[in-house]
C-alpha positions as CSV (number, residue, x, y, z in Angstrom):
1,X,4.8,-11.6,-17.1
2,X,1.2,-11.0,-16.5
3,X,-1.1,-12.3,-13.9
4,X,-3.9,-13.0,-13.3
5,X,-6.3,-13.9,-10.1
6,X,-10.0,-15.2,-11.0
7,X,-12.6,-15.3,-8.0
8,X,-10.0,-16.5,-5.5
9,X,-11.6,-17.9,-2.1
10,X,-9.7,-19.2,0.9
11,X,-11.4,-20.0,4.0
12,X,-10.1,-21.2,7.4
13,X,-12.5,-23.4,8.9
14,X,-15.7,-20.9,9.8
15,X,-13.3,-17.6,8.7
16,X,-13.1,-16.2,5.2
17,X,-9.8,-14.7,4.8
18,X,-10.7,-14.2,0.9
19,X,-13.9,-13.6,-0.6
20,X,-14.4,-13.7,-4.4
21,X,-11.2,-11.8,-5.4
22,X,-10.4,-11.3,-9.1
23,X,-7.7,-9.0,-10.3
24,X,-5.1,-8.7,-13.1
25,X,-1.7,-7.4,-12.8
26,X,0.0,-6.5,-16.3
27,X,3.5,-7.1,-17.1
28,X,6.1,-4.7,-15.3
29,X,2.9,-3.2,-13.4
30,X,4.1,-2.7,-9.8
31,X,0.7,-3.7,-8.2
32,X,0.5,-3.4,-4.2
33,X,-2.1,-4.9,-2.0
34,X,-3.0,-2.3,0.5
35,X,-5.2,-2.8,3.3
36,X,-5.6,-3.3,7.5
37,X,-4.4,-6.0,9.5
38,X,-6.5,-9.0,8.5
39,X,-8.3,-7.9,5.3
40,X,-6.8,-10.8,3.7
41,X,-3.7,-9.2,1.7
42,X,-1.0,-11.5,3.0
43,X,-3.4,-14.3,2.0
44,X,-4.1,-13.2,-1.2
45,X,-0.3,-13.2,-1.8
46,X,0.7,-16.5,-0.8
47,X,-2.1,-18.1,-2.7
48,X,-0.7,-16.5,-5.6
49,X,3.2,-18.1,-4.5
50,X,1.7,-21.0,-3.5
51,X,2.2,-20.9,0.2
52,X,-1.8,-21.4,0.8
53,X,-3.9,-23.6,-1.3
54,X,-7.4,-21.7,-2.7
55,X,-10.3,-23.0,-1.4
56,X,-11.6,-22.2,-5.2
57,X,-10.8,-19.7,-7.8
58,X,-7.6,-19.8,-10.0
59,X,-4.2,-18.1,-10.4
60,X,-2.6,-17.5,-13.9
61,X,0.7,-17.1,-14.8
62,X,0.8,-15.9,-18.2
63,X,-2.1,-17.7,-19.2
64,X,-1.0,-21.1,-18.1
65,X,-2.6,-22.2,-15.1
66,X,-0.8,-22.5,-11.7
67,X,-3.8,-23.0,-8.8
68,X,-2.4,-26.3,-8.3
69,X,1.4,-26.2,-9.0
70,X,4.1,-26.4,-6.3
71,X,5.6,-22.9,-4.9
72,X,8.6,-24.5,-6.3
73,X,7.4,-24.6,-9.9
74,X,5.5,-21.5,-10.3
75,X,8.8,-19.3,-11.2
76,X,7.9,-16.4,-8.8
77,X,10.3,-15.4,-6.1
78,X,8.9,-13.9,-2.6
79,X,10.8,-11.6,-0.2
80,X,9.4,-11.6,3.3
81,X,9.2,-9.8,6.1
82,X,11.9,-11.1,8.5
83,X,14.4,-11.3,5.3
84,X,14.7,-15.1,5.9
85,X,18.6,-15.3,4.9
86,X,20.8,-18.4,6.2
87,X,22.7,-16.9,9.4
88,X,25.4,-19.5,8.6
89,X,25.8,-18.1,5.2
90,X,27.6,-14.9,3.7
91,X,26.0,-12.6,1.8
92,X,27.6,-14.3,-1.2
93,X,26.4,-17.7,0.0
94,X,22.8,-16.5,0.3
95,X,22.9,-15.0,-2.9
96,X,24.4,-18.2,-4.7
97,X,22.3,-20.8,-3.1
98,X,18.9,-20.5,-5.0
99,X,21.6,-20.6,-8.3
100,X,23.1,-23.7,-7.1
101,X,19.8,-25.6,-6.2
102,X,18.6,-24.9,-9.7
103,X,22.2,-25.8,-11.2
104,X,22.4,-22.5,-13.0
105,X,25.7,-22.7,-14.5
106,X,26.4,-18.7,-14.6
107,X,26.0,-18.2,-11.4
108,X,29.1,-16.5,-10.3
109,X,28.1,-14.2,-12.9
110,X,24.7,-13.5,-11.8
111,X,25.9,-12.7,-8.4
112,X,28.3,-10.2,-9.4
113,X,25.4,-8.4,-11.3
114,X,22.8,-8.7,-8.6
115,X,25.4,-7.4,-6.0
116,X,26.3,-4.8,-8.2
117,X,22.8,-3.8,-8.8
118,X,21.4,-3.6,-5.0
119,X,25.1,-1.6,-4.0
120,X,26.3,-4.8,-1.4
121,X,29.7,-5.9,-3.4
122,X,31.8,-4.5,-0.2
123,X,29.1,-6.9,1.9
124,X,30.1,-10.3,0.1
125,X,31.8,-11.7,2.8
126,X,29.7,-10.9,5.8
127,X,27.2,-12.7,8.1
128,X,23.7,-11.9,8.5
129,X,24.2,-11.1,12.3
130,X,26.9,-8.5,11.3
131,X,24.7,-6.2,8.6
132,X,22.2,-3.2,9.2
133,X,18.2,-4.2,9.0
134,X,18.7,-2.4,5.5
135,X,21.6,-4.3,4.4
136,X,19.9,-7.6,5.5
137,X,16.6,-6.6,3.2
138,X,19.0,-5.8,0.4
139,X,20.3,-8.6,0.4
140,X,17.0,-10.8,0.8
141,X,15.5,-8.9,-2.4
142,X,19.3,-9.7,-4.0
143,X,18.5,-13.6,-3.5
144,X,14.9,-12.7,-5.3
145,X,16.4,-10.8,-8.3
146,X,19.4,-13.3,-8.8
147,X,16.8,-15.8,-9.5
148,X,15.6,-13.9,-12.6
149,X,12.0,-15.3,-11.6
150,X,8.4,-14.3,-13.9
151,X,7.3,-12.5,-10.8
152,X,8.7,-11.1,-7.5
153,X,6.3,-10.9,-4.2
154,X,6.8,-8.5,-1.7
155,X,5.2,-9.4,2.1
156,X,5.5,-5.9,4.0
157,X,9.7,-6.0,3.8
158,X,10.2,-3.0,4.9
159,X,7.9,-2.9,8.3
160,X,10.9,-4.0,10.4
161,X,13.2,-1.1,9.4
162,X,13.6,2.3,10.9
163,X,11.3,5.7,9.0
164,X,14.8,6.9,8.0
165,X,15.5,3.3,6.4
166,X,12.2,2.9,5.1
167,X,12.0,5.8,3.1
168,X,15.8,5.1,1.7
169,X,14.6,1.4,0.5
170,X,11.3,3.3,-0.7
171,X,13.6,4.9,-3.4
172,X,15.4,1.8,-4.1
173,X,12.4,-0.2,-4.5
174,X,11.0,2.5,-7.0
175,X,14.5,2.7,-9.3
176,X,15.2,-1.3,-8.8
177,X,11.6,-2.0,-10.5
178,X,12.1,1.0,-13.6
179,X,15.6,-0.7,-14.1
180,X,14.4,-4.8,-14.1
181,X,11.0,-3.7,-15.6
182,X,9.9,-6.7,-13.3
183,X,6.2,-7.4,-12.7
184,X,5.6,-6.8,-8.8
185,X,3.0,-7.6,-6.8
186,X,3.4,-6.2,-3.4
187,X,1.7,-6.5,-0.3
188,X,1.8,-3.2,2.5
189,X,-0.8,-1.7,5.1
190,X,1.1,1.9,4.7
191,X,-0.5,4.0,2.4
192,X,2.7,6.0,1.5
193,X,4.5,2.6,0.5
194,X,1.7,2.0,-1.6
195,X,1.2,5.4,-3.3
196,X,4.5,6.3,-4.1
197,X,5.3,3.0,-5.3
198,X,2.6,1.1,-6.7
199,X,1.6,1.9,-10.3
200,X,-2.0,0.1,-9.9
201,X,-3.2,-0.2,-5.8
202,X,-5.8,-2.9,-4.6
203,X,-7.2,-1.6,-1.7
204,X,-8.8,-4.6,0.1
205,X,-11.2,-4.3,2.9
206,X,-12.4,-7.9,5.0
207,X,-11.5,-10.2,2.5
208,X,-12.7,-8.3,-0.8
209,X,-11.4,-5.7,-2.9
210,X,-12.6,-2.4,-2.0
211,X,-11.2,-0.5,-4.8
212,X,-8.1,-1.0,-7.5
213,X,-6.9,2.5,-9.2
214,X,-4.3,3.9,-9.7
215,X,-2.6,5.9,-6.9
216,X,-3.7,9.1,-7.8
217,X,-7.4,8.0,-8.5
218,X,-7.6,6.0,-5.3
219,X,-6.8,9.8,-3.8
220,X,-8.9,11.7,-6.0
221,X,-11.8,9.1,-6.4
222,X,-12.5,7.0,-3.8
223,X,-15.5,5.0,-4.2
224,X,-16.3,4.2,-0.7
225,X,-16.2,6.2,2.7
226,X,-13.4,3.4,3.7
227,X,-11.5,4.0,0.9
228,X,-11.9,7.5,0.8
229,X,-10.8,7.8,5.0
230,X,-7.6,5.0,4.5
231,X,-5.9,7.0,1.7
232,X,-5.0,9.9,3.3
233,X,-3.2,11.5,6.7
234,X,-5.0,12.6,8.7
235,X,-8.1,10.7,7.5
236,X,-10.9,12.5,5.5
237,X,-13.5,14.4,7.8
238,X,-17.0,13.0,7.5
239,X,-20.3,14.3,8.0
240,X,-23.3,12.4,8.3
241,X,-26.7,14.0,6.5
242,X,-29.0,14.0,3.9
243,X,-29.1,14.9,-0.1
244,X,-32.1,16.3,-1.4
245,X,-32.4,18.4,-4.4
246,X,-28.5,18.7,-4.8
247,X,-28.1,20.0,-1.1
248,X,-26.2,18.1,1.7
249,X,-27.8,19.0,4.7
250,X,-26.2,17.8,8.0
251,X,-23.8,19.4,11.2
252,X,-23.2,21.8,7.9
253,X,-24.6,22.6,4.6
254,X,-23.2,22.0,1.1
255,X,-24.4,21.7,-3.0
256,X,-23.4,18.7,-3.9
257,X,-24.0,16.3,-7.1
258,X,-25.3,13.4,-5.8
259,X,-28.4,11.3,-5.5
260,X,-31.1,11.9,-2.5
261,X,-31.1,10.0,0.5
262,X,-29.1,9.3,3.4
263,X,-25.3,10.4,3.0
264,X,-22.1,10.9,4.0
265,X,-20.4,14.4,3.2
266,X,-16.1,13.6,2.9
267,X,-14.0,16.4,3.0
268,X,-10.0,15.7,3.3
269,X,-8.3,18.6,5.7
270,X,-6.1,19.6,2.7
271,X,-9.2,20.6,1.2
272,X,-10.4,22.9,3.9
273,X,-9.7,26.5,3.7
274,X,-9.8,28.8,6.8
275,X,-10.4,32.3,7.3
276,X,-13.4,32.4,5.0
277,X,-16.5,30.8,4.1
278,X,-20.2,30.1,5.3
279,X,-19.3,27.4,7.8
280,X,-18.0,28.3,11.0
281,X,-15.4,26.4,13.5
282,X,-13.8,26.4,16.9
283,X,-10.0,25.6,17.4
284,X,-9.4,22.9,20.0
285,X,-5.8,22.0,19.4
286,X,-3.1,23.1,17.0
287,X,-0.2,20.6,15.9
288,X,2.8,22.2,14.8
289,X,4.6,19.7,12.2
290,X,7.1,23.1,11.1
291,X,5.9,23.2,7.8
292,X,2.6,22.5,8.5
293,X,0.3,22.4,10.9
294,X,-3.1,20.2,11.6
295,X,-5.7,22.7,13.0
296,X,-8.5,20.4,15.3
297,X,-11.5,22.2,15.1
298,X,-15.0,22.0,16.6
299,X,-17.8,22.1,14.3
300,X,-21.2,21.9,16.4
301,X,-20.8,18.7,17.9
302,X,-18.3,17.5,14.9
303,X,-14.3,17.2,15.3
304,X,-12.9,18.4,11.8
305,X,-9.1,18.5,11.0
306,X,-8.1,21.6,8.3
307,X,-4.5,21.1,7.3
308,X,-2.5,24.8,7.4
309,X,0.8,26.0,6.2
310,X,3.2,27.4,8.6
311,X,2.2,31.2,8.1
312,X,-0.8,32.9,9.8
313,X,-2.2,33.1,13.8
314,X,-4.5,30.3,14.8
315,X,-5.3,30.0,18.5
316,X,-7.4,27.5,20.6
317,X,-10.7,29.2,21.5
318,X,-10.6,31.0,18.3
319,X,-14.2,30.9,15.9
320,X,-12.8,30.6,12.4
321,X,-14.6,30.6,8.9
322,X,-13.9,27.8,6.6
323,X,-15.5,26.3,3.4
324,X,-14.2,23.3,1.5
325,X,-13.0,23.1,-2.2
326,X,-14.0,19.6,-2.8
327,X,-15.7,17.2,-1.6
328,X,-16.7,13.8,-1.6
329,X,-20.2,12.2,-1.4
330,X,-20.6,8.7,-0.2
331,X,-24.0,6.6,-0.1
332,X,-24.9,6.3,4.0
C-alpha cells in the first residue's frame, strides 16, 4: 500500500492547523509524524483516515483518490490514544466486532491469528476494566490488524502507558510491523518512539514539514536549528555569531564550512569533549544518570551541556578545556 499526501491544507476558522503539506509514504514504510503539541501531526493524520475534511489538497491511496471518501471506505484502520475498546465487550468481542460489521465470514479464524500474534489468547474472555494499560493497547492494535486494512494509523498509543510499558510495546510495535510488512503511518511527539521505530520521520513544525529523513539523517543532518535542537536529549547547544571567511566567531570560535553572515553554531553535548581543547568552560552542575553524566557548564555568558561517561573527576567551580568534534551550522 503506498500513500500519498499532495499540498494538504486544513484550516479552522482564522487558524491553520496544516499548511501546504505533501509527503509520500511507500509500501511497508513505517513513517511517523513527529512534532510538538499543535504543529498539526494529529491533523495531518486524520485527514488522511478521514476524520477531518481538507480544506484543499488530496490524499491517495494507491493511486486512487480518497480526499472525499467516507472514513468507512478508505480501508485504513486507526488505533488511538485512549484504545477506544467496547467496555461491555470481551477481548474476543472487541476483536470480532469490526469482522462481523463487514460480514467477514472467517472470522473466528482471524481472531485466533490476531490473538495469537499480539500474545492475548489467555485474555479472550476478559473485560476492558479488568486488563493492564498494555493489555488494553494490545488489544486495540489486535481489532486494527484483524481488519487486514491497506493502512494502519497510529495517534500517540502509547502516551498513556507507564516508561517501563512503553518501551516493552516499543519492541512489539517494531517486530509486529517486520512480521505484517504493513504500511504505517504513525503519529508521536517523543523522539525516541519516532527514531527507533520509524523507518522515514516527518518532523513537522506549525503546520509544515520541517524535515522528512530517515532517523539517522534527521540526527546527523538536521536542516534547521529546530530540527537540529528537537532530535536529541539534552537538546543541541547553540551559539549565536557570525561566519566570515570559513570562521564562526561568536561566545567561541570555530572553522566551519558555511556561507558568511549571521549564524548559528550547533554542537550536540555528545559531541563535546572535555579535558582538552581551545575553548574553555566552568562546571555549574553535574547530573549523575550512572552511566552517564550531563556536565552543565558555563561558557562566558553561555550555558553548554557536554555529555560524560561515568569515569573521571568533574567538580562545580572547576575551569575545564573542551572542543567539539562536529558541528552544525544553521542560517541566523
Amino acid at each position: 500500500m503506498r500513500l500519498e499526501v499532495r499540498s494538504a491544507r486544513k484550516r479552522f476558522g482564522d487558524t491553520v492547523a496544516v499548511e501546504d503539506v505533501s509527503l509520500r509514504v511507500a509500501a511497508g514504510d513505517f513513517c511517523v509524524l513527529l512534532g510538538p503539541s499543535g504543529c498539526g501531526k494529529s491533523t495531518l493524520l486524520r485527514l488522511v483516515a478521514g476524520l477531518e475534511e481538507a480544506t484543499s489538497g488530496s490524499v491517495l491511496v494507491d493511486g486512487e483518490d480518497v480526499t472525499r471518501m467516507e472514513p468507512g471506505d478508505r480501508d485504513v484502520a486507526m488505533v488511538f490514544q485512549n484504545y477506544a475498546l467496547y467496555p461491555h465487550m470481551t477481548v474476543r468481542q472487541n476483536l470480532r466486532f469490526p469482522l462481523e460489521m463487514r460480514k467477514v465470514p472467517d472470522a473466528d479464524a482471524r481472531v485466533r491469528e490476531t490473538a495469537d500474534l499480539l500474545r492475548i489468547g489467555d485474555l479472550m474472555e476478559r473485560l476492558p476494566r479488568e486488563l493492564s494499560g498494555g493489555q488494553r493497547q494490545r488489544v486495540a492494535i489486535g481489532r486494527a490488524i484483524v481488519r487486514r486494512p491497506k493502512l494502519f494509523l497510529f495517534d500517540e498509543p502509547l502516551s498513556n502507558l507507564d516508561a517501563q510499558l512503553r518501551g516493552d510495546m516499543r519492541a512489539e510495535l517494531a517486530r509486529l510491523h517486520r512480521r505484517l510488512e504493513a504500511t504505517i503511518l504513525y503519529v508521536t511527539h517523543d523522539q525516541v518512539e519516532a527514531m527507533t521505530l520509524a523507518t522515514r520521520i516527518v518532523l513537522m513544525n506549525r503546520g509544515r514539514v520541517e524535515q522528512e529523513d530517515a532517523p539517522e539523517g534527521l540526527y546527523l543532518r538536521p536542516r534547521t536549528l529546530f530540527a537540529g535542537r528537537f532530535i536529541g536529549s539534552p537538546p543541541m547547544n547553540a551559539i549565536e555569531g557570525v561566519v566570515t571567511r570559513g570562521k564562526f566567531e561568536g561566545a567561541v570560535s570555530w572553522p566551519v564550512e558555511a556561507p558568511d553572515g549571521q549564524s548559528v553554531l550547533g554542537v550536540r553535548p555528545e559531541d563535546l569533549r572535555l579535558g582538552d581543547g581551545p575553548w574553555r568552560g566552568v562546571i555549574d552542575l553535574v547530573e549523575n544518570l550512572g552511566a552517564e553524566r550531563l556536565i552543565h557548564l558555563k561558557v562566558g555568558d553561555l550555558s553548554f551541556v557536554a555529555r560524560a561517561g561515568p569515569e573521571g573527576t568533574f567538580e562545580r567551580g572547576a575551569e575545564v578545556a573542551l572542543k567539539p568534534v562536529r558541528v552544525h551550522v544553521f542560517p541566523a
